[in-house]
N, C-alpha and C positions, 0 to 999 in steps of 0.2 A: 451217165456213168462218170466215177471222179478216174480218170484215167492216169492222173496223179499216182494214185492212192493203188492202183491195180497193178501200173508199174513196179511200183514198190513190193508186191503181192510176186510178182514175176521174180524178179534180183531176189527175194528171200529164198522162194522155192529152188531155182537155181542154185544157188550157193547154199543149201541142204542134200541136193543130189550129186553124190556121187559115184563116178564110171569106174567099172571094173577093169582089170591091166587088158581085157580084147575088149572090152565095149560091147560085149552080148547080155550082159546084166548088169543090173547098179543097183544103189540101193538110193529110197526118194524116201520124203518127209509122210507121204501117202502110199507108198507099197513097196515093203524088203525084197529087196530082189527080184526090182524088175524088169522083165524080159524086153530089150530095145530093140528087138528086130520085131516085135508087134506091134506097136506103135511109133517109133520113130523112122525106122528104115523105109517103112511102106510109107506109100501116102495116104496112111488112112486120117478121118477125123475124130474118130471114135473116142470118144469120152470117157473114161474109166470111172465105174461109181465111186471106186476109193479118193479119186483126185476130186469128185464133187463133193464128196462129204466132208472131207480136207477142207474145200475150200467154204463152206460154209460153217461148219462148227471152230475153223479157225479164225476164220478173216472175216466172216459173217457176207460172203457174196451170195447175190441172189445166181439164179442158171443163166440170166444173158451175161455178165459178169464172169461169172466162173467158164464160159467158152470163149469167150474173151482169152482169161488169161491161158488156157490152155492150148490157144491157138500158137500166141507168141511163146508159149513154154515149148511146147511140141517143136517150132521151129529152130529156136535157139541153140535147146539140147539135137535137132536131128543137125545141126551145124557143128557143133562139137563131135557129134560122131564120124564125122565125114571130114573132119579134118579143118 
């Protein structure tokens, strides 16, 4: 994996999603208004097919790649949520 190239995948998606004034919904590059107490708040790892399909008709990542970035995405935004 160019970890490079994925980072760079992460900082986009990031700075495309933005939190609502209570942080219960935002809006992302892969799904309007979405609910952040289902995946961020929990610990879940749950994958969202809209965030895989993002990531491959975007950025062209394969599924170990694209859990990849979603791990570090999942983390970063559940770190903005929480202050």
């Amino acid at each position: 994996m160019n970890y490079k190239f994925l980072d760079k995948v992460i900082e986009q998606i990031v700075s495309e999603t933005k939190m609502g004034h209570d942080k219960s919904v935002m809006d992302t590059p892969f799904y309007a208004s979405f609910p952040t107490h289902l995946f961020f708040v929990q610990s879940t790892t749950f994958l969202p097919t809209t965030f895989s399909t993002h990531c491959r008709e975007v950025y062209g990542l394969n599924k170990e790649e694209t859990e990849y970035v979603w791990n570090e995405y999942r983390e970063i935004v559940k770190d903005k949520i929480n202050g």
